[in-house]
N, C-alpha and C positions, 0 to 999 in steps of 0.2 A: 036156404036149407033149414028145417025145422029140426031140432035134438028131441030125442025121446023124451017123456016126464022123468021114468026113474032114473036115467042120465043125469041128467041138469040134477036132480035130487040130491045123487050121489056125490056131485063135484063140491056142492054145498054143502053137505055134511061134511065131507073130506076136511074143504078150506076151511068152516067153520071151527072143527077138532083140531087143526092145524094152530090157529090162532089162540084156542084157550087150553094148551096142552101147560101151559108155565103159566103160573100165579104172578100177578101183575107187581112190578117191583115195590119193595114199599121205600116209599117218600117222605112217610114219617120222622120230624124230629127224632135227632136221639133221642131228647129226655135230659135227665140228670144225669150226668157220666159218674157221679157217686154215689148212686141210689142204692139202697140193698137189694137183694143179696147183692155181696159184691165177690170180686177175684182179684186176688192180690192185696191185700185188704186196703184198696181204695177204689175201683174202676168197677161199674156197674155191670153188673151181666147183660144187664136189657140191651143196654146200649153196645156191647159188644157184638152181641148178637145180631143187633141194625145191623153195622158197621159190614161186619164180616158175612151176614147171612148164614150163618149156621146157627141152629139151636145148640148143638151137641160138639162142643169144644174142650179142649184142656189148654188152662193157664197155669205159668207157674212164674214163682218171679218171687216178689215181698209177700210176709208174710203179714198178716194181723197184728196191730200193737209195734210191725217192725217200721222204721222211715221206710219209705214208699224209693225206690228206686228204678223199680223193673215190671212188666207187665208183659209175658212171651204167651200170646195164642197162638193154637195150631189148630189144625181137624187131628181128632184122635185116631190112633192105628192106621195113621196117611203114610203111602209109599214115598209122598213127596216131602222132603224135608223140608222147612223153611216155615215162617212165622205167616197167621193168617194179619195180626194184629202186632205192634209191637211200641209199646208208649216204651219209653225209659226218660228218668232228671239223671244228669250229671252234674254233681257238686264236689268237686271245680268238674266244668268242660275240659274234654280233651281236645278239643279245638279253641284255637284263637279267635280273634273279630278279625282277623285276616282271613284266616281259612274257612270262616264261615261265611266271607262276603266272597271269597274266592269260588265256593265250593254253589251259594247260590247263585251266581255268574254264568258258572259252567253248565246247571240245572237248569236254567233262563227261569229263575225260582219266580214267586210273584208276592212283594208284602205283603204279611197280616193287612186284616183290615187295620184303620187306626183306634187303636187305644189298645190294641192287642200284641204292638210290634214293644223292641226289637223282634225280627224273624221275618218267616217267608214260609209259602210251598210252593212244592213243585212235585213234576209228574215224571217218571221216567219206563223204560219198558223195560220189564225187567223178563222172568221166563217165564212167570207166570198168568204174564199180560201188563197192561198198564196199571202201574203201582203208584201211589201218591204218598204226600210224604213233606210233613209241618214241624219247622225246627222255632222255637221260641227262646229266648233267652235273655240275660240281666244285662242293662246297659254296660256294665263289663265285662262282659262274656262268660265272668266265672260259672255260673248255673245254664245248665242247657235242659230244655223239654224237648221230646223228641217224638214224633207218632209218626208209625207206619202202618200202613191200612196195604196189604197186597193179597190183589188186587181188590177186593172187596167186593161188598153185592151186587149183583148185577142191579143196573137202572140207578144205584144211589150215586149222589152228587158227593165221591169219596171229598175233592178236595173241600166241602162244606164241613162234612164229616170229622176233617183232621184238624179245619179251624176250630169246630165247635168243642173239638178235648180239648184244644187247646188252651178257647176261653174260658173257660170252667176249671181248667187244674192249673193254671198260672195262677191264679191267686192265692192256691193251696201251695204250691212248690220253688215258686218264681219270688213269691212277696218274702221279702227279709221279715224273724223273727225279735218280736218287740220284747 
């Protein structure tokens, strides 16, 4: 049975508009997670923006000039509560090296690469999809780095994404001062 031309034409415009309706995910390195401008005054926008896929965010958290503690993104004037991005150091941790080998246990978390550990990530579903989510911290647990990416942009390899703050601001937050 033979199809019309402008049939067959139509299906292929269709399927082809179908397919390039979304901009193809980027793959792209973060970059420098401290580059300027920055939010929070330590964490790069660029890189946040990877991470999260939105241009158009609000952080609030530390300030410029203040120790770096907090980093809270969201989408601005979102009905949805809850953080797009969320790096935070704890000095001291509020968890143990029990609770934190306990708590990656229960995650089925997976170590840093090596030279990046102690730590792990891990992936859980939370409501807004599949969220990721990389805890680093000092061979005595006192200091904790902590990134959450939820869920993040579509196509990006989150858990690369929450090694990669990780490698980068360990040596800023994690390294003892000399």
């Amino acid at each position: 049975m033979r199809k019309s031309l402008p049939a067959v034409l139509m299906v292929v415009t269709l399927a082809g508009s179908a397919c390039s309706s979304s901009p193809p995910p980027d793959t792209r390195p973060l970059g420098d997670v401290t580059a300027q401008p920055q939010e929070c005054g330590l964490i790069s926008r660029q890189a946040i923006a990877r991470a999260i896929g939105l241009d158009d965010f609000l952080a609030s958290g530390s300030r410029p000039g203040e120790r770096f503690d907090r980093c809270i993104v969201s989408k601005p004037q979102s009905d949805e509560p809850g953080a797009e991005l969320s790096i935070s150091f704890d000095d001291p941790s509020a968890l143990s090296l029990d609770e934190l080998e306990s708590t990656k246990q229960h995650d089925r978390g997976v170590d840093l690469p090596t030279g990046l550990g102690p730590g792990y990530t891990a992936q859980y579903e939370g409501k807004k999809g599949l969220s990721t989510y990389a805890y680093a911290w000092t061979p005595d647990a006192r200091r904790r780095l902590s990134i959450y990416i939820t869920p993040g942009a579509p196509g990006r390899d989150h858990r690369a994404d929450a090694i990669e703050f990780v490698r980068q601001l360990k040596p800023i937050l994690l390294t003892p001062s000399k």
